[in-house]
C-alpha positions in Angstrom: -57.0 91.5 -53.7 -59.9 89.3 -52.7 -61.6 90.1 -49.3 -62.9 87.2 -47.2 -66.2 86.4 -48.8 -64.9 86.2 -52.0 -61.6 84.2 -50.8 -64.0 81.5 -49.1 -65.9 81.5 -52.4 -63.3 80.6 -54.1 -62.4 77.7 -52.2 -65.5 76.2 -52.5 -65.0 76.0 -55.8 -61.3 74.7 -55.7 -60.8 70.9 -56.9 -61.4 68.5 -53.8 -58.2 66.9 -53.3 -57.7 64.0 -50.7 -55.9 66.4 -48.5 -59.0 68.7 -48.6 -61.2 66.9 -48.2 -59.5 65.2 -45.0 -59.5 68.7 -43.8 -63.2 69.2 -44.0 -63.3 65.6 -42.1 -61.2 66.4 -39.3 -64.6 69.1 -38.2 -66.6 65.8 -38.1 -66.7 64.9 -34.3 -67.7 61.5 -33.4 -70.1 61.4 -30.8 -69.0 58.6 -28.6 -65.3 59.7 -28.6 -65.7 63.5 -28.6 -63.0 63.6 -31.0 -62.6 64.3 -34.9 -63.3 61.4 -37.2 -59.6 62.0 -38.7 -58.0 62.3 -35.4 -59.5 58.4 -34.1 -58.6 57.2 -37.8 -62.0 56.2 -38.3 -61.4 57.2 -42.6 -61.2 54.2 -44.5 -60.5 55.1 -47.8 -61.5 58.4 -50.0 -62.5 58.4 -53.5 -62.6 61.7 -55.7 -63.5 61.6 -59.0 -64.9 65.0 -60.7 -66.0 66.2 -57.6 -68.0 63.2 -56.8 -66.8 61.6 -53.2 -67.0 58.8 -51.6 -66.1 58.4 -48.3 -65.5 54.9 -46.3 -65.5 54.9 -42.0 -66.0 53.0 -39.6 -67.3 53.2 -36.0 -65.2 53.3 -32.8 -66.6 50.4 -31.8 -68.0 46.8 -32.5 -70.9 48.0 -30.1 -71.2 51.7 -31.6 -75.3 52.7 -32.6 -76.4 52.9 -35.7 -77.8 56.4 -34.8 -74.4 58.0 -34.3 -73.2 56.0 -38.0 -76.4 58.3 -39.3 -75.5 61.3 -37.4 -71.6 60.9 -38.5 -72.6 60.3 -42.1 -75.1 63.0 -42.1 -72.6 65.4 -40.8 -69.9 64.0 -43.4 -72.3 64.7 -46.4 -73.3 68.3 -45.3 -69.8 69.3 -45.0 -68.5 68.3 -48.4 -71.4 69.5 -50.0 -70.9 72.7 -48.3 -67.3 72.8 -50.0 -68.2 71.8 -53.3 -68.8 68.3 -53.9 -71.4 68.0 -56.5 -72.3 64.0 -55.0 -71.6 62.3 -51.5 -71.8 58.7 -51.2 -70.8 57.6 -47.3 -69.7 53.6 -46.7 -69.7 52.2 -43.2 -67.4 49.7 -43.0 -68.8 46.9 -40.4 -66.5 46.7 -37.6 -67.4 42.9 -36.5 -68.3 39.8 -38.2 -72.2 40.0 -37.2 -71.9 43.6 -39.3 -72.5 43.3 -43.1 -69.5 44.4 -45.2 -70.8 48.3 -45.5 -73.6 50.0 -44.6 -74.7 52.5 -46.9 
């Protein structure tokens, strides 16, 4: 019988799945709403291949900050790699015409 230490280790190193890695999303908070990135559908689209992820969001608003985009993607990027991903790669999707397609 594993004890808790070992358990979590060994869910590190489980295989990131979409529903895993969703998981480990909904902890991301989004600043301006005060709510999980997951819970305000702000996730785009997610991309696993051998353990490399890629992650597309976009902001609440047309008028969000580009500092909470950083601090969201920031947060997004430690959190996966804490769980095993061996690369993060965070799009923004722009949320109005004046945006560019993604911000990476």
């Amino acid at each position: 019988m594993l004890n808790k230490k070992e358990r979590q280790q060994k869910d590190k190193k489980a295989a990131l799945s979409k529903d895993r890695v969703s998981i480990i999303l909904s902890k991301v908070i989004d600043p301006e709403l005060g709510l999980s990135i997951t819970k305000a559908h702000l996730i785009d689209n997610i991309i696993i291949r051998d353990s490399i992820v890629t992650v597309d969001f976009h902001l609440a608003t047309p008028f969000s900050t580009p500092m909470f985009a950083s601090m969201i993607a920031q947060d997004i990027k430690e959190r996966l790699y804490e769980n095993g991903a061996k690369k993060v790669f965070v799009r923004i999707r722009a949320n109005s015409k004046n945006q560019k397609k993604y911000i990476t």
